[in-house]
TIGUMI-388246 format. One line per 2 residues: number of its first residue (from 1); their letters; for each residue x, y, z negated of C-alpha. Coordinates in nm, 2 decimals. Layout:
BEGIN
NUM = A = X Y Z  ...
***
This chain:
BEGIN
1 = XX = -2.78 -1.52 3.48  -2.75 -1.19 3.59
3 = XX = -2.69 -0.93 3.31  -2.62 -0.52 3.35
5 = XX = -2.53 -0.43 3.03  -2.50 -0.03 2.95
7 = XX = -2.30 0.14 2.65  -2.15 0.46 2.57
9 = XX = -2.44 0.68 2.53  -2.53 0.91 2.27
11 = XX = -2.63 1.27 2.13  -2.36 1.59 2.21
13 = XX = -2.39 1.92 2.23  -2.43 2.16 2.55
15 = XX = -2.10 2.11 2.78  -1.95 1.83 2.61
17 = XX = -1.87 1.47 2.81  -1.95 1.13 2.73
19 = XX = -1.86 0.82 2.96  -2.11 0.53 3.00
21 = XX = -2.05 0.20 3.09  -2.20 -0.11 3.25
23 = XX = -2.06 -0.42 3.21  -2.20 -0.67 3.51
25 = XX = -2.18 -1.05 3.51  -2.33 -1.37 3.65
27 = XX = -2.28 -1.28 4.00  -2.00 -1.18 4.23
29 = XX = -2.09 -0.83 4.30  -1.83 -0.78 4.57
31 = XX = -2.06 -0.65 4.82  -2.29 -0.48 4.61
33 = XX = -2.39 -0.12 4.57  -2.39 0.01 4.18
35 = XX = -2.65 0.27 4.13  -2.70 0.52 3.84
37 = XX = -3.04 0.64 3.75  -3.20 0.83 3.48
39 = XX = -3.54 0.86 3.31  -3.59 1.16 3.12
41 = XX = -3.96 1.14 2.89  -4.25 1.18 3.06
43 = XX = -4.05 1.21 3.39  -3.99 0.97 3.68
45 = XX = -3.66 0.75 3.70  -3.42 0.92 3.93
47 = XX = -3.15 0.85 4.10  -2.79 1.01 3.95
49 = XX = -2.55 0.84 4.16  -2.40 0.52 4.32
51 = XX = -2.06 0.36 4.41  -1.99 0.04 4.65
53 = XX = -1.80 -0.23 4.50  -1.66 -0.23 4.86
55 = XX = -1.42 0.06 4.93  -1.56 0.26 4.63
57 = XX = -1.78 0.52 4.86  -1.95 0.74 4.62
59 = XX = -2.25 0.96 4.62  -2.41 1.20 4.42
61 = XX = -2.75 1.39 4.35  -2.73 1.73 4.38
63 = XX = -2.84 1.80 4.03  -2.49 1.66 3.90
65 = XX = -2.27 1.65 4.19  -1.94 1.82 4.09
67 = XX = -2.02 1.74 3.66  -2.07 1.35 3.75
69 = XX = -1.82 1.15 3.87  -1.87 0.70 3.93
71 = XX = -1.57 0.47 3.93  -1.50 0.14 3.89
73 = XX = -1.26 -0.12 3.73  -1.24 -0.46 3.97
75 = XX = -1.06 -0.64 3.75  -1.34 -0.57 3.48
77 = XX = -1.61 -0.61 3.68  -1.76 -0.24 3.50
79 = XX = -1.89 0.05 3.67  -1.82 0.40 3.46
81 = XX = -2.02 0.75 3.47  -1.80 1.01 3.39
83 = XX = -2.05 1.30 3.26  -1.87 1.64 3.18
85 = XX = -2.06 2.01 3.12  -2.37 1.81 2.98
87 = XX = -2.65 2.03 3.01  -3.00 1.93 2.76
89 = XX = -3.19 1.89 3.13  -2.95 1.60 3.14
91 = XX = -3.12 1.43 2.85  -3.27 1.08 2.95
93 = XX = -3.23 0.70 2.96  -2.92 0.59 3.19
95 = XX = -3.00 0.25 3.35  -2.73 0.13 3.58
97 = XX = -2.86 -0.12 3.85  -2.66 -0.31 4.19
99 = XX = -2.80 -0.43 4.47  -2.73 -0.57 4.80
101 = XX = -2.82 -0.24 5.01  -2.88 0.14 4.88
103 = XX = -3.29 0.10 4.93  -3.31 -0.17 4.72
105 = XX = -3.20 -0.26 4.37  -3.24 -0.60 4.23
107 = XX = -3.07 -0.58 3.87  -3.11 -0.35 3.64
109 = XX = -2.96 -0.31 3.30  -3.16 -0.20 2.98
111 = XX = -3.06 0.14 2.97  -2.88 0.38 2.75
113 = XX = -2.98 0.71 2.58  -2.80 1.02 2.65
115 = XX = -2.90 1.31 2.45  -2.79 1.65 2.47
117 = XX = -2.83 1.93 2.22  -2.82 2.26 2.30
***
């Protein structure tokens, strides 16, 4: 069984950092792509960013290129998402997902709030 499983959200305050986590297991995910996404309330999901398990190729939406940064730890099968100058607009449910291409994303965890006081 395939599990995503998100920690390391939270409340902080207006340019502070927080790093979430996601824990994957039940599958080798070798050759999967990791996405970041983010629903903020009464908003669509969107996509934050995404990192192949494969080389480690990053990319980034433009609202948090250059404060966002995804990496990865092989040996503990997690994908991180590094979050500095927090902004309140950044406020929303982080979900990390995978999936065998970029257009497509089978698994998805249950998501972790991130809240951000100004």
């Amino acid at each position: 069984q395939v599990q995503l499983v998100e920690s390391g959200g939270g409340l902080v305050q207006a340019g502070g950092s927080l790093r979430l986590s996601c824990a994957a297991s039940g599958r080798t995910f070798s050759s999967y792509v990791m996405g970041w996404f983010r629903q903020a309330p009464g908003k669509e999901r969107e996509f934050v960013g995404r990192i192949r398990w494969s080389g480690g190729s990053t990319a980034y939406a433009d609202s948090v290129e250059g404060r966002f940064t995804i990496s990865k730890d092989n040996a503990k099968n997690t994908v991180y998402l590094q979050m500095n100058s927090l902004q309140p607009e950044d406020t929303a449910v982080y979900y990390c997902a995978a999936g065998a291409t970029i257009f497509r994303y089978e698994y998805w965890g249950q998501g972790t709030q991130v809240t951000v006081s100004s």
